[in-house]
C-alpha positions as CSV (number, residue, x, y, z in Angstrom):
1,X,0.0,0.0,0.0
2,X,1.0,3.5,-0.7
3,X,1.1,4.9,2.4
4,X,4.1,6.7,3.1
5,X,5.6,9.8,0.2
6,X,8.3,7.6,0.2
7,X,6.5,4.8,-1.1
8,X,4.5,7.0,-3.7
9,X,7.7,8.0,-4.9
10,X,9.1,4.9,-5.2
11,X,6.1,3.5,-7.2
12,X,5.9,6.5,-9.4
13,X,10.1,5.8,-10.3
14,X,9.1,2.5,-11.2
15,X,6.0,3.4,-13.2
16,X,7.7,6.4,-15.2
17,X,10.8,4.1,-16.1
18,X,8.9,1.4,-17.4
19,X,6.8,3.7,-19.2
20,X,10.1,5.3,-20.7
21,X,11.0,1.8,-21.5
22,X,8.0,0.8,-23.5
23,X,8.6,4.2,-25.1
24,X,11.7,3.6,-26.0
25,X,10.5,0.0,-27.3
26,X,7.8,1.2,-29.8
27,X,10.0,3.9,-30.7
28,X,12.6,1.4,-32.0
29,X,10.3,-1.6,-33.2
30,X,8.8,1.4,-35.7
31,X,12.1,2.4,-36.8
32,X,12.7,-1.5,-37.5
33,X,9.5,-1.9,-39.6
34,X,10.3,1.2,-41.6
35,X,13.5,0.0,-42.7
36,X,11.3,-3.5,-43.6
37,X,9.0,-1.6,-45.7
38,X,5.5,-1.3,-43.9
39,X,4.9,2.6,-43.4
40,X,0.9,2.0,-41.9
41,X,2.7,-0.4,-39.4
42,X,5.6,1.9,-38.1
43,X,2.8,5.1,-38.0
44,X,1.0,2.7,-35.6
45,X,3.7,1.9,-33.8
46,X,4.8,5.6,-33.5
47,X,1.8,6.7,-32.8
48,X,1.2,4.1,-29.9
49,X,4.9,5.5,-28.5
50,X,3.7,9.2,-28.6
51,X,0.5,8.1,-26.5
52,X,2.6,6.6,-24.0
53,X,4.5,9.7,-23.5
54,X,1.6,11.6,-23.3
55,X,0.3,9.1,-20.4
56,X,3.7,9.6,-18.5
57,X,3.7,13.5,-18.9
58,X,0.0,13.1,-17.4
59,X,1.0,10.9,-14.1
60,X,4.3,13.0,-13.5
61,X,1.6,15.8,-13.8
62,X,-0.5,14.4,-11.1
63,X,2.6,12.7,-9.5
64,X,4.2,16.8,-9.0
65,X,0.8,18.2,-8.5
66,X,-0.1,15.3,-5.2
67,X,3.7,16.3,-4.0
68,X,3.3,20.1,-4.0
69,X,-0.1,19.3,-1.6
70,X,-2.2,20.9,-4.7
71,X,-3.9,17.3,-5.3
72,X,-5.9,15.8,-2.3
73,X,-5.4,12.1,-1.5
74,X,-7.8,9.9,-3.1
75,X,-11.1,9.2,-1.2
76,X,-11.3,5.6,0.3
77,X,-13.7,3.8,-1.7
78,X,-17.3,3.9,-0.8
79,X,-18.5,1.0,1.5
80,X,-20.1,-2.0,-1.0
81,X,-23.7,-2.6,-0.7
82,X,-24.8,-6.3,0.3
83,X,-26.5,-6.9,-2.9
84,X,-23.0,-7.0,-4.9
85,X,-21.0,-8.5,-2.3
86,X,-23.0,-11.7,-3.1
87,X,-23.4,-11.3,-6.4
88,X,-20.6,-13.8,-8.4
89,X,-18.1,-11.9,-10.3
90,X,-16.1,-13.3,-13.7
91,X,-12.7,-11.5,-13.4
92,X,-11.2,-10.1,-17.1
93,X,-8.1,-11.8,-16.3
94,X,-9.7,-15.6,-16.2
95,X,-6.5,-17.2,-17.5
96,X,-4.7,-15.9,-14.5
97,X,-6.9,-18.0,-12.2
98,X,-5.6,-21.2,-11.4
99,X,-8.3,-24.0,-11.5
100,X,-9.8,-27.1,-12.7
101,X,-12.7,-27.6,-15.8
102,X,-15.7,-29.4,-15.3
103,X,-14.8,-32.8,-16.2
104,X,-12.3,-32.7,-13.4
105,X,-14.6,-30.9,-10.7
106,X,-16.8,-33.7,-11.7
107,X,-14.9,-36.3,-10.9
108,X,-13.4,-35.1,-7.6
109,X,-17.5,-34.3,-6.8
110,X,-18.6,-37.6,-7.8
111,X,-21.1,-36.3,-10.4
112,X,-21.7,-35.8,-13.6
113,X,-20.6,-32.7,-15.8
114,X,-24.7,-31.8,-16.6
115,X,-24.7,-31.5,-12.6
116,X,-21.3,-29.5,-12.3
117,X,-22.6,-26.8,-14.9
118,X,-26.0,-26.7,-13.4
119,X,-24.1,-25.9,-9.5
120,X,-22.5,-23.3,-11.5
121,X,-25.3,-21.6,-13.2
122,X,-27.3,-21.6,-10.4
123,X,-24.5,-20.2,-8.4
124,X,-24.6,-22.8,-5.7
125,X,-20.6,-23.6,-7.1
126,X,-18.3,-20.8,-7.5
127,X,-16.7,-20.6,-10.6
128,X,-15.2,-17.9,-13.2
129,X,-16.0,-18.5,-16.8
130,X,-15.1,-15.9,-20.0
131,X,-18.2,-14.5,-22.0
132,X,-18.9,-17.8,-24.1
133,X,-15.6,-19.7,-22.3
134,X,-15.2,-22.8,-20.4
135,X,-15.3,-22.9,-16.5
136,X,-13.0,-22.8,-14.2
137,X,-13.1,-23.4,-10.4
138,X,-10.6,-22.6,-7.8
139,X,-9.3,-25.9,-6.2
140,X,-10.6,-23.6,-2.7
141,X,-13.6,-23.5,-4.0
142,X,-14.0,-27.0,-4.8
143,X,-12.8,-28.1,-1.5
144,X,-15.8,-25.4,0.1
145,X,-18.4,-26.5,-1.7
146,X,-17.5,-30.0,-1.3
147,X,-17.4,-30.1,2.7
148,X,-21.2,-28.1,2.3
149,X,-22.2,-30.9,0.3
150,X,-21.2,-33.6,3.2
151,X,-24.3,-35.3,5.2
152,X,-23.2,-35.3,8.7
């Protein structure tokens, strides 16, 4: 957490020199493809370098403008209502999520794969799925709903 100037600081260094190194990338991947012959690919790659630069001038703006005390700190985020805490999510990064498919929940659960999908649609089973992609459940998750499922 950013909690200290020093920290912000630090986190802003590392921010501005990476963005200064993708600059520098696109910067030299266009000059590559204009020396290869594709013009409409090195104007997008150009184009993408000056954005990047223009994003980095923007956060040192912000960065100088929260040092000089002319910025307040942002406002902690607005308590969640109940409604959405129970509400599933499906994260964008998906593939990031370690887990198992159906056919394997299935066989740790001891049920078919028609059952699996319907525990997840009905939201009984937690699981993450990609607009139109395949499920995947957390091995946690598996474990959780497995224990509820136990008859004492």
């Amino acid at each position: 957490m950013l909690n200290t100037p020093h920290a912000v600081d630090e986190a802003f260094a590392k921010l501005s020199a990476a963005l200064n190194a993708e600059i520098s990338e696109l910067q030299m991947a266009g000059r590559n493809v204009l020396h290869e012959g594709s013009p409409g690919q090195m104007q997008r790659m150009l184009r993408l370098a000056m954005e990047h630069a223009a994003l980095r001038d923007q956060v040192m703006k912000l960065h100088l403008a929260w040092k000089s005390g002319q910025l307040p700190p942002p406002a902690p985020p607005p308590p969640t209502p109940p409604e959405f805490e129970k509400a599933r999510v499906n994260p964008v990064l998906i593939r990031h999520i370690e887990g198992v498919g159906v056919q394997e929940a299935a066989a740790c659960l001891g049920a078919s794969t028609a059952q699996v999908k319907q525990w997840l649609e009905s939201g009984a089973l937690k699981g993450y799925r990609p607009s139109g992609g395949r499920w995947k459940i957390t091995r946690d998750d598996l474990f959780k709903f497995n224990r509820s499922q136990r008859k004492p």
